[in-house]
N, C-alpha and C positions, 0 to 999 in steps of 0.2 A: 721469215718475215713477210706479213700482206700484204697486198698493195694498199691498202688503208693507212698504213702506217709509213710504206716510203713516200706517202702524198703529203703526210702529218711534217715529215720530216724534211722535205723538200719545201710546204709552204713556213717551217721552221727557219729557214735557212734564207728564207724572203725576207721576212719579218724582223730576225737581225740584221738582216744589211740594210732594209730601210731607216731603222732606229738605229744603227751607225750612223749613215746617211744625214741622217734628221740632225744628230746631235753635233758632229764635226765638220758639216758640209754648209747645212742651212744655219743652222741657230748658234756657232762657234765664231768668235769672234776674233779667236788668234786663228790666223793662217798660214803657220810656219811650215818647215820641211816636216813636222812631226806629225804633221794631222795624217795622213796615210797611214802611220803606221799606230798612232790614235784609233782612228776609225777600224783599221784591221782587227785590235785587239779587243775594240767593244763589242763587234758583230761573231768575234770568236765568243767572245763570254756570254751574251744573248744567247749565240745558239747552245752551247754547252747550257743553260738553265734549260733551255725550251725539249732540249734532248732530254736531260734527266727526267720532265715534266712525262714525256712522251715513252721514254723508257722501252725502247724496243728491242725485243725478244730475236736471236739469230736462232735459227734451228739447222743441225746438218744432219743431212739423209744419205747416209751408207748404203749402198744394194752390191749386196754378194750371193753368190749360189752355193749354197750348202746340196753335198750330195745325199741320199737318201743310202741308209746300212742296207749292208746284205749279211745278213746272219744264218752261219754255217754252224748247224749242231751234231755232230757225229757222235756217234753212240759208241761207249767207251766197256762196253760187256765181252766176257768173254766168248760169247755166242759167234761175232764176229771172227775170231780165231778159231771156232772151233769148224765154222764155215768152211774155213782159209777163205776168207773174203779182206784180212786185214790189208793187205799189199793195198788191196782194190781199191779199200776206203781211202787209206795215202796219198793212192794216185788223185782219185776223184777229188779230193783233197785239196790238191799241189795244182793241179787244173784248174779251181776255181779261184784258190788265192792267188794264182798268177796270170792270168788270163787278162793278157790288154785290156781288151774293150770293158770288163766287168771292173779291172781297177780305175779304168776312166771313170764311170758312169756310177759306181758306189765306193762308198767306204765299207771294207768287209770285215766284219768281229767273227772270231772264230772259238765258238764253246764247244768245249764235251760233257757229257753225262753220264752219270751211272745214274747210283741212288741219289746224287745233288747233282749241282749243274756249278760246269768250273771254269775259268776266264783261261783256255791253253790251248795251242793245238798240237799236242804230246799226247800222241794213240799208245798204249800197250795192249790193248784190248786184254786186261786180265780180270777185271771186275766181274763179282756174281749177282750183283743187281743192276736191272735197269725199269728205270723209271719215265716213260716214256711223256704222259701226261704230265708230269709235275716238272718238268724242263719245259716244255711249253707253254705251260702257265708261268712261271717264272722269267722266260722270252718273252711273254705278252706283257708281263708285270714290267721290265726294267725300260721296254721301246712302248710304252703304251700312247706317251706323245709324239712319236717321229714312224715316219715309213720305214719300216724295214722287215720286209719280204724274211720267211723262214727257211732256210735249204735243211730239211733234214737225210741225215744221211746215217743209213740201221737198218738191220735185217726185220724188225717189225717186231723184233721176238721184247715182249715185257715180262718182268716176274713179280713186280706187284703195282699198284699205282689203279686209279679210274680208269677206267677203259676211254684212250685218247680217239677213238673211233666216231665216237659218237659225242664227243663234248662239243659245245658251243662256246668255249669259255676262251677259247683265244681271239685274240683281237687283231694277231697279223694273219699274213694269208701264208700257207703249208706248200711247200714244194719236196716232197719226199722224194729220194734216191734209194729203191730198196737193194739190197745187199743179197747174196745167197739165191738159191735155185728157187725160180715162181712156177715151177711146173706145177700142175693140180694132180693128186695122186687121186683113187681111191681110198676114203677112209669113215670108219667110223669113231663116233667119240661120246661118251657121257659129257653134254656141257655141264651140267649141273647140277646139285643135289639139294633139296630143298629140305630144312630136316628142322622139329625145335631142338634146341640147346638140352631140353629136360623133358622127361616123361613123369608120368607119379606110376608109384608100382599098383599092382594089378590092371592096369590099364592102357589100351591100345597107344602108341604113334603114329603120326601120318610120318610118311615119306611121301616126297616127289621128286622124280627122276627127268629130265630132258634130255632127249638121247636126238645126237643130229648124224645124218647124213651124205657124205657127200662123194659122187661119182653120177653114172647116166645108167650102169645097167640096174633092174630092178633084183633086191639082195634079200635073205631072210637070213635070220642070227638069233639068239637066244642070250635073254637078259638075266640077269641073278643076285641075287644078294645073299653073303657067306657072312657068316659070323664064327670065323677058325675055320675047319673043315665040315663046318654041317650047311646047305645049302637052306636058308629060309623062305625062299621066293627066286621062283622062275617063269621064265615067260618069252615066247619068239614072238619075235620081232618086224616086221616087213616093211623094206624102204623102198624110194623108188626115184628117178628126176625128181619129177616133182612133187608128190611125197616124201619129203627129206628131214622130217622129224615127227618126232613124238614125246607126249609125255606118256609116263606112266603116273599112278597114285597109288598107294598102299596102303597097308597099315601092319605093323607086327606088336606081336605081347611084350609089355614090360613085365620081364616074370619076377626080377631078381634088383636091389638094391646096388648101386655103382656106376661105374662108367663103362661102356656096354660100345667095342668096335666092331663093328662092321665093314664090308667090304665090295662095291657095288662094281659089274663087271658084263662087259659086252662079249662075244664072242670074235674074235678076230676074223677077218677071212682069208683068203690065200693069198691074194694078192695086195695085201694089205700093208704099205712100209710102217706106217709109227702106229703102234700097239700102245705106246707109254697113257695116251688118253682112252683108253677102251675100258680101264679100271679105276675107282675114284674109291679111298678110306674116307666114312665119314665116324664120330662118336657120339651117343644120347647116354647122358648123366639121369637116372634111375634114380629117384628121389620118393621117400614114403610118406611127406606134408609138405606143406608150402607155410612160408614164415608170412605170418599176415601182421600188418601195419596196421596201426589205427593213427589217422591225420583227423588231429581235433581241432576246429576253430567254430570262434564265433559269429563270422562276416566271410564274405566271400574276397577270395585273393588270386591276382594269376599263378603268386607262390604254389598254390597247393596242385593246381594242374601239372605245374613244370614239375614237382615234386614227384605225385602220382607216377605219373611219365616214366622219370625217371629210374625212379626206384623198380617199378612192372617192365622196365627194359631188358631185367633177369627175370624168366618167367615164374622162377622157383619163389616170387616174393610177391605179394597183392595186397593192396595200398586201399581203405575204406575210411573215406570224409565223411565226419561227424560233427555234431555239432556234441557240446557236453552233455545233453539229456541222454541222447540217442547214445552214446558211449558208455555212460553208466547202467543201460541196460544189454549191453554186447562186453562188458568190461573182461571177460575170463577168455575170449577170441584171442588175445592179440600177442604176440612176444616183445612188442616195441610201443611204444604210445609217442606221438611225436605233438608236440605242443605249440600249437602256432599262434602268436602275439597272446598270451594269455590274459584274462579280466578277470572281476571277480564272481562272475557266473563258472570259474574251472572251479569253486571252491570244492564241493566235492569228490571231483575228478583227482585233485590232490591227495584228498586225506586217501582216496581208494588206493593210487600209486604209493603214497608212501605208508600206509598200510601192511600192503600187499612187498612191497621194495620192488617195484616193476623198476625194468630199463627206461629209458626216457630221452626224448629230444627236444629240446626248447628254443624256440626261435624267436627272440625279441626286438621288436620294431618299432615304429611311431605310433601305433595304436596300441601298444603293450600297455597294460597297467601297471607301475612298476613297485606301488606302496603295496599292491596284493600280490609280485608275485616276489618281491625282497620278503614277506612275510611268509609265504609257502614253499618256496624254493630249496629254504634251509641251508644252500652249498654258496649259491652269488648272490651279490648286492651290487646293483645299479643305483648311483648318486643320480636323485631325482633332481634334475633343472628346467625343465620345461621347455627344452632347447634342441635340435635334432641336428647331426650332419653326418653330411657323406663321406663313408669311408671307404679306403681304397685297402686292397688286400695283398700282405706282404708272407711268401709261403716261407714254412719254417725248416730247412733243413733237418735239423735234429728233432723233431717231432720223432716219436719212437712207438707208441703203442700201437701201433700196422703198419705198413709200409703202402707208403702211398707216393704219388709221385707229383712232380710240377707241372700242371695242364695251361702255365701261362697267367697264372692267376692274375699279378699286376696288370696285366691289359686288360682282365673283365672292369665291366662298369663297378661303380662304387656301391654300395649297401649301403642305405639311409635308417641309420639306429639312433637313442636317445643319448647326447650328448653327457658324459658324466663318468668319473670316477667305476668303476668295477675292481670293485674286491670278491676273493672268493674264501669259503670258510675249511675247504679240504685242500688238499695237492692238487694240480692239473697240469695238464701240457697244452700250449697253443701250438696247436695246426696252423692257423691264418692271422697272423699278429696285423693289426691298424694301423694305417698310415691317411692321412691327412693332406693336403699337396705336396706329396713328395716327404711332408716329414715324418718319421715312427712316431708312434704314439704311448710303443711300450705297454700295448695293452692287449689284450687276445681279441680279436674276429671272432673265430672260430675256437674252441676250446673242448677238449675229452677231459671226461675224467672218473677214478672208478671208487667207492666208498660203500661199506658196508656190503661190499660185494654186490655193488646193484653199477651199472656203467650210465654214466651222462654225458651229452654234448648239449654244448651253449653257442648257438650263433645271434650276435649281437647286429643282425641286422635284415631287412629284407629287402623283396625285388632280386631274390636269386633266380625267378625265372630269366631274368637278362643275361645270366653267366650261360643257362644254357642255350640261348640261343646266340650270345658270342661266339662260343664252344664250335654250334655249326657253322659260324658266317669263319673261323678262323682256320677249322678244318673240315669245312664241307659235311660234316658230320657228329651227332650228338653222343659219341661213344665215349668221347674224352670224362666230358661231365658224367656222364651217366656210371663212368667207371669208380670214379672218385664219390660218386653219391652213394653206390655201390658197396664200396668199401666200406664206408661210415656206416651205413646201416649193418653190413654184415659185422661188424665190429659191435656195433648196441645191440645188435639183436640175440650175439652168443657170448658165452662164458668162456671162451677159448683165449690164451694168450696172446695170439700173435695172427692177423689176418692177412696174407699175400695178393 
């Protein structure tokens, strides 16, 4: 309450006892034993009006000291037993959860991790993953509005996950406790092999090798890459302080159709304790053509980039935006024709597919024409209403013609397609059935389907570039989507039963 108002209320309390006053004192003409108590009751009822009038607000101010976490993350791999560091962690452990002055001054949460991150402090140390960056992103996620300091405690050892070294993406500050022998040995190691996924046959691959270093006297070794027992590439090597890496580049011949392993290999030296990184498998899949796409539209879309994208993510496939002229003169190029918001300039881009009985993909949106493409289509019909909403994407377990998995669908953004009825004229499976706020719609998203021996999909909506860039913001990475784009196409693009 202000002082503005204990003044209001004080000159309140004036104001009634005069106007008591006034009435049973001065201008009251009976002066019995009652007027006292007259007068009391009318200066109480003044002021009661004049309070309510004034209406003042009480506020109370609580002040307490909340302490700041200390969050203790021990790493729950079995790397730590194989140390014999487990005791060590326990103790380190039992030290900090018990430690006077620290349970003064924090409240302390105590997690472990492997491949998740678990609310316990129960070590077996028998787990074969650990994930070192994604527990600390997940520690940054849960304390992101309060202080609490991170004590990590782990031999350092990770087996998959981003490299926690070098992220910026936590938001507490890191107090690591490493585990196990930090002595520096002499060693060498291939970090890592840079390779593409596919070659085309008769034709070279690059390799790249980054070979690192580490000790103080200057070493030479000899590099090599095996395929079985024939050696294809050799080469020595000189390191030194500080020259402590190298690349190498290469190239060897695709001679032969397949999956083609190789085996890249450092020479050990004498005094050398861990050999395990001195040799790295890698494999190049030997392919004799590449599956070429044709993406036909009539106007330009972000669709068609994220598309492109996506689909060139597998190098064995390459993706060429057209417009329908330019397609009908490339028309015998392509194994797939993907059809994006169609009008009635695809006319005879149509007759040529279904001609011909090409594979096909059609994407229809708010610029779709939907009386030319109900009348070319021949398989679905969209109820024309002149009406547009956003749909939400619900995945279908029992979808069956490839096996595909669930990338989180319901959390991507909505696809914005033509409001209406869809019927279709063959059998289908929905992949991605419509949902609405929350409610099904009963109606296919996403739709396969195979007739006459020619294979279709129907997606009822665009703005699927947003799924793939969900896809990264959801796991740092566009593999998710790109894998699941992947499939579909490799599914329309062959006459095989069953795509994995």
């Amino acid at each position: 309450m202000g002082t503005e108002t204990l003044l209001l209320i004080i000159l309140s309390g004036i104001i009634a006892l005069l106007v008591a006053l006034f009435q049973y004192k001065y201008k009251a003409k009976y002066k019995g034993k009652w007027v006292l108590v007259f007068t009391f009751l009318r200066f109480l009822s003044v002021f009661a009006i004049l309070l309510l009038l004034i209406n003042p607000k009480f506020t109370q101010v609580s002040i307490y000291t909340e302490k700041p976490n200390l969050v203790v993350a021990v790493d729950n791999s079995n790397s730590i037993a194989y140390l014999k560091q487990d005791k060590n962690a326990l103790s380190i452990l039992n030290t900090l959860t018990e430690h006077p002055e620290l349970k003064k001054e924090f409240d302390i949460d105590v997690f472990t991790f492997d491949d998740v991150i678990k609310t316990s402090d129960t070590n077996i140390f028998k787990s074969k993953a650990s994930n070192i960056d994604k527990a600390l992103r997940e520690l940054s996620s849960i304390y992101k509005n309060k202080v609490a300091p991170v004590v990590l405690i782990s031999d350092g050892n990770q087996t998959f996950g981003n490299d926690y070294s070098v992220s910026n993406k936590y938001t507490q500050p890191i107090h690591p406790i490493i585990l196990g022998d930090t002595t520096t040995y002499t060693d060498l190691k291939i970090q890592q092999i840079n390779i593409n996924k596919y070659a085309f046959l008769k034709n070279k691959f690059p390799i790249e090798a980054i070979l690192v270093y580490q000790g103080n006297a200057p070493i030479s070794t000899k590099f090599t890459i095996n395929q079985g027992n024939s050696i294809l590439y050799s080469k020595v090597v000189t390191f030194s302080k500080q020259e402590n890496s190298t690349v190498i580049s290469l190239t060897l011949p695709a001679n032969s159709v397949g999956v083609k392993s190789f085996t890249a290999k450092l020479q050990a030296l004498k005094s050398e304790k861990n050999t395990t990184n001195n040799s790295k498998n890698f494999a190049v899949e030997v392919i004799d053509q590449k599956t070429k796409i044709a993406l036909v539209s009539d106007f330009s879309h972000p669709d068609l980039g994220a598309l492109k994208k996506s689909i060139e993510s597998n190098e064995q496939r390459a993706v060429e935006i057209l417009n329908p002229i330019d397609f009908l003169n490339k028309k015998n190029d392509f194994q797939l024709v993907i059809l994006y918001q169609p009008n009635n300039k695809f006319k005879e881009v149509y007759e040529v597919l279904n001609a011909e009985n090409k594979n096909r993909f059609t994407i229809v949106g708010a610029k779709t024409q939907l009386s030319f493409v109900n009348n070319n289509s021949k398989v679905f019909n969209v109820a024309q209403t002149g009406q547009e909403e956003d749909f939400q994407a619900i995945f279908n377990l029992n979808f069956s013609p490839f096996l595909i998995e669930d990338i989180n669908f319901e959390d991507f953004p909505p696809l914005k397609g033509p409001f209406g009825d869809i019927s279709f004229t063959v059998p289908f499976q929905t992949l991605l059935g419509k949902s609405v706020l929350g409610i099904s719609k009963n109606e296919p998203l996403l739709a396969t389907l195979e007739t006459n021996s020619r294979r279709e999909a129907v997606l009822f909506g665009e703005n699927i570039w947003q799924w793939r860039a969900q896809s990264f913001l959801n796991e740092t990475s566009f593999n998710p989507f790109d894998d699941f784009i992947g499939k579909l196409t490799q599914y329309l693009a062959s006459n095989q039963q069953k795509v994995g």
